[in-house]
C-alpha positions as CSV (number, residue, x, y, z in Angstrom):
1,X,-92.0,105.1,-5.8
2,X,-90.8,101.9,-7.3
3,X,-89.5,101.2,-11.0
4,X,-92.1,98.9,-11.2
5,X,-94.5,101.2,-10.9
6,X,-93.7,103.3,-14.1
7,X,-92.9,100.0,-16.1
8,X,-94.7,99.2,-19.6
9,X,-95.8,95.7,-19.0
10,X,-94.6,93.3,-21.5
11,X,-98.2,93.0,-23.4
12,X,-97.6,97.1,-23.8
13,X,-94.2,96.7,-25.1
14,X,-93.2,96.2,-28.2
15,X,-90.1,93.7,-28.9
16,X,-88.5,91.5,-31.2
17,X,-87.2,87.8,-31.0
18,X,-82.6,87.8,-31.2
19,X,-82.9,85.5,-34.2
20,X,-84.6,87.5,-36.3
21,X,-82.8,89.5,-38.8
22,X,-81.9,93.3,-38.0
23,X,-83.7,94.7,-41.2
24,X,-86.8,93.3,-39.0
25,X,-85.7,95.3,-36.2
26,X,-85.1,98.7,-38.0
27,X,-88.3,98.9,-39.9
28,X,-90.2,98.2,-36.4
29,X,-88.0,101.3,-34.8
30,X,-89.3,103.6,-37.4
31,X,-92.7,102.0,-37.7
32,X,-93.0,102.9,-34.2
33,X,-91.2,106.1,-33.9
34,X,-88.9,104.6,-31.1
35,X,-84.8,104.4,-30.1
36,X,-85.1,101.1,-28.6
37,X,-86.6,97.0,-28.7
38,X,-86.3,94.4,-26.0
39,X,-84.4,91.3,-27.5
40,X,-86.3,88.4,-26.7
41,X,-85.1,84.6,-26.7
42,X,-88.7,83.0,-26.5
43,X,-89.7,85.0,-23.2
44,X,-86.4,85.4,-22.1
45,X,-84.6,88.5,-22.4
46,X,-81.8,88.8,-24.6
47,X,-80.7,92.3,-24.4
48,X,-81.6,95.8,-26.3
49,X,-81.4,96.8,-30.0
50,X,-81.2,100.5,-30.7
51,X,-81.0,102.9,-33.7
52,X,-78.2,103.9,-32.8
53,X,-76.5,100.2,-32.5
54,X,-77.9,99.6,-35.9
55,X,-76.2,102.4,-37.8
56,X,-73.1,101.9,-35.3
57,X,-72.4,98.3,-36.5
58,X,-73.4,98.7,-40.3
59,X,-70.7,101.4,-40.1
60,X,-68.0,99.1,-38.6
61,X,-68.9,96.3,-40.6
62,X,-67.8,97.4,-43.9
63,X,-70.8,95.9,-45.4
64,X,-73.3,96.7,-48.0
65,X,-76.3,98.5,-46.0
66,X,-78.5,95.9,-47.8
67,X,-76.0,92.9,-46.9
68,X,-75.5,94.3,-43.1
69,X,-79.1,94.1,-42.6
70,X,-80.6,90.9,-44.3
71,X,-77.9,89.0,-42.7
72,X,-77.2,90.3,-39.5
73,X,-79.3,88.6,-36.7
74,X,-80.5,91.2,-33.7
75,X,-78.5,88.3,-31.4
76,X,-75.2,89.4,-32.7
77,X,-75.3,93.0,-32.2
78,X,-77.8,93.3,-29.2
79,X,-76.0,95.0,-26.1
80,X,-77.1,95.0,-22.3
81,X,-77.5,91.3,-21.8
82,X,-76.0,92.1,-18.5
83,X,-78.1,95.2,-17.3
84,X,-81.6,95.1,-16.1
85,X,-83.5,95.9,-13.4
86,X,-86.1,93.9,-11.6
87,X,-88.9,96.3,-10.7
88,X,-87.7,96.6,-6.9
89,X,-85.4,99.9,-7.6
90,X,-86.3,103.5,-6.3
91,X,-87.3,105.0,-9.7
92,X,-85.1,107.9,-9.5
93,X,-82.0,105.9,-9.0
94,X,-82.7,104.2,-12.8
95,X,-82.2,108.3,-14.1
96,X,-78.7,107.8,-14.1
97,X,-78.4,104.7,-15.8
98,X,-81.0,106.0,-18.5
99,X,-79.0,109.4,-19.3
100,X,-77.3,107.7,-21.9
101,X,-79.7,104.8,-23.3
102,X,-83.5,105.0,-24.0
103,X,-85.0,101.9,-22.2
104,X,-84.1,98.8,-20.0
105,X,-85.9,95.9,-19.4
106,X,-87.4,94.2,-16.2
107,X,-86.7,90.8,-15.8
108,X,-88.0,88.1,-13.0
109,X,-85.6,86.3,-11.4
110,X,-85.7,83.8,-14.0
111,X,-84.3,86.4,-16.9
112,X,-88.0,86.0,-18.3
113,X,-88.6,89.5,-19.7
114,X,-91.3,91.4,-17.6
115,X,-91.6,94.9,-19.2
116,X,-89.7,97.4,-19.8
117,X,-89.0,101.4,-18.4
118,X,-87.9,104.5,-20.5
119,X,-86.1,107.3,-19.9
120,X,-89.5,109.7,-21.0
121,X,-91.4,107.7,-18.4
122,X,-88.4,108.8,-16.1
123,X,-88.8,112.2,-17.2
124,X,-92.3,112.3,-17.2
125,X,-92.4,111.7,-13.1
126,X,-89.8,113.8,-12.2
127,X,-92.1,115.9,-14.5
128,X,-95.0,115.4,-12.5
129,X,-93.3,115.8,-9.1
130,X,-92.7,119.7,-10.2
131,X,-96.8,119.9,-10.8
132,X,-95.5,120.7,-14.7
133,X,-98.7,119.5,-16.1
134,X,-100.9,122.0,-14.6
135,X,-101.3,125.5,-14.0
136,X,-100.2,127.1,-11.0
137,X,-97.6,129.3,-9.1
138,X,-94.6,128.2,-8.9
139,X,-92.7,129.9,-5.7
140,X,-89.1,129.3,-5.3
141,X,-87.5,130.3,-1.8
142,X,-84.9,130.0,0.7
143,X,-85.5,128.8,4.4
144,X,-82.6,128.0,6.9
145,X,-82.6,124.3,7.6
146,X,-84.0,123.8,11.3
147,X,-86.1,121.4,12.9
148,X,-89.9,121.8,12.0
149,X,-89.5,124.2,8.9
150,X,-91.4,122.3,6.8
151,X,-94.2,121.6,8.6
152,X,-94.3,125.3,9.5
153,X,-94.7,125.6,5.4
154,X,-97.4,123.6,5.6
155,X,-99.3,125.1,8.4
156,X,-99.1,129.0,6.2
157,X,-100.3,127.1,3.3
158,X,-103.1,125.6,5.8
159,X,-104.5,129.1,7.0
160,X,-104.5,130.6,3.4
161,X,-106.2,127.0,2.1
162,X,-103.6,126.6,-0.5
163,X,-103.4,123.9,-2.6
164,X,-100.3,122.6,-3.1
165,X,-99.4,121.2,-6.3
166,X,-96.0,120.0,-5.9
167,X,-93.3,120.5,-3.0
168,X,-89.5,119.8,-4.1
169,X,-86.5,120.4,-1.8
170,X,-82.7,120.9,-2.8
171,X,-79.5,121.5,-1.1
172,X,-80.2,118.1,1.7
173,X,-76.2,118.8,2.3
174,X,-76.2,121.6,3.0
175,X,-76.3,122.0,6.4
176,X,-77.5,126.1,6.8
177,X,-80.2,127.1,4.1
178,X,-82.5,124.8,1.8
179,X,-83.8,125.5,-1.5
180,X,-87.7,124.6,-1.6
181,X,-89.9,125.3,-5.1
182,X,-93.6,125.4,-4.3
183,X,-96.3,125.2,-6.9
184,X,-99.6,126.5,-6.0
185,X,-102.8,126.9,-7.6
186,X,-103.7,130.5,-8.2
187,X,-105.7,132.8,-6.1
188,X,-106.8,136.2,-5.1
189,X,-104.7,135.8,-1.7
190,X,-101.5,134.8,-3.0
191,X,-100.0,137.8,-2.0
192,X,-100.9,137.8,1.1
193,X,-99.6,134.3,1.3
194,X,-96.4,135.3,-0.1
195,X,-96.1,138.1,2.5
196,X,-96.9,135.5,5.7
197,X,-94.4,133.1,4.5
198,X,-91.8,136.2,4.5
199,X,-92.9,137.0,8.0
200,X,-92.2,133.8,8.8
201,X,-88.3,133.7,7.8
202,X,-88.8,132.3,4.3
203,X,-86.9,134.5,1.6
204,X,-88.4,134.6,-1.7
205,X,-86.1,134.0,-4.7
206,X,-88.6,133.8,-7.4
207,X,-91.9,133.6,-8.5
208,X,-93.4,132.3,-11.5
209,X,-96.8,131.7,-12.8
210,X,-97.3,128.8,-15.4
211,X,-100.3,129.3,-18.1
C-alpha cells in the first residue's frame, strides 16, 4: 500500500494561507479539534503549523499572548517547508517520520499542495492489518522458519474453512523461529483447529478472543 492511498485529498483537508495571522490559525485548531494545518502560499505548500509550535513560539517570544498572535503571520513560524512526501512512499515507511509530528503534506512535483496524511490514518491501517475492528480470535504462535510454512498455515485454515481476518508476521531476521498472530472468526471447531495446527509443528503462545 501506498501513502497515497490513505491521503486526505486537499478538498478534505482543512488548511490555512502563511500570510494570515496565527490567532487565525489557533482558533481553526481548536474549532476543529486538530494538532496540525497545512500552510498554503496560494496552492503551494508552505509548510505545517501546529499547537504545539504556537504555544512554543509565544513562549520564546516574550510577547503579550494577545500581541504574539495578532501579529505573528503563520509564514514566520511554520516548520517543515522541507519535508513532504509525494504519495509514491510505502505507507508504513511514513510511521517513523509521523512518531513525533501529527501530519505531512503531499505535494506534486510542482510543491502545489495535494493532500495531506496523519499519523491516526497511519495508525488506523496498521490497525486494520491486526483485524482490530472486528471480532474474532486472535492466535499468536511460533513456527520454525522453513520453506512453505506459511502456505502450510493456510492449507489447516483451508480444511477447517476458517476465515482469516488478519495474518501478521515478526521476527523476518531471525533466521530459526517466526512469530505469526492469526485472527480468526469464531467457531465451534476452533479447537480442533488449534489442535491440527499443533500437529503440524506450530506452538501456540497465546490465544485471545476479542468481543
Amino acid at each position: 500500500m501506498f501513502v497515497k492511498s490513505i491521503m486526505i485529498p486537499k478538498f478534505k483537508c482543512q488548511t490555512i494561507q502563511a500570510g494570515n495571522r496565527v490567532k487565525e490559525a489557533l482558533q481553526l485548531l481548536e474549532e476543529q479539534q486538530i494538532d496540525g494545518l497545512p500552510v498554503l502560499d496560494g496552492d503551494q505548500y508552505a509548510g505545517i503549523i501546529t499547537r504545539f509550535r504556537i504555544y512554543e513560539q509565544f513562549f520564546l517570544s516574550g510577547k503579550q499572548k494577545d500581541e504574539f498572535l495578532e501579529e505573528t503571520r503563520i509564514s514566520e513560524i511554520a516548520t517543515h517547508q522541507d519535508e513532504f512526501l509525494e504519495g509514491g512512499e510505502i505507507f508504513e515507511h511514513t510511521l517513523m517520520k509521523l512518531r513525533n509530528f501529527p501530519l505531512l503534506a503531499i505535494v506534486d512535483k510542482g510543491m502545489k499542495f495535494l493532500g495531506a496524511v496523519t499519523r491516526y490514518d497511519v495508525l488506523e491501517q496498521f490497525q486494520s492489518a491486526f483485524g482490530m475492528n472486528q471480532p474474532g480470535v486472535r492466535i499468536a504462535f511460533t513456527s520454525v522458519e522453513t520453506e512453505g510454512r506459511i502456505a502450510r498455515l493456510a492449507e489447516i485454515a483451508h480444511q477447517f474453512h476458517e476465515h482469516i481476518i488478519s495474518l501478521v508476521t515478526f521476527d523476518e531476521t531471525d533466521k530459526l523461529v517466526r512469530r505469526i498472530v492469526m485472527k480468526v472468526e469464531k467457531k465451534d471447531n476452533i479447537d480442533k483447529f488449534i489442535k491440527k495446527l499443533e500437529e503440524h509443528g506450530f506452538r501456540i503462545l497465546n490465544i485471545y478472543e476479542d468481543a
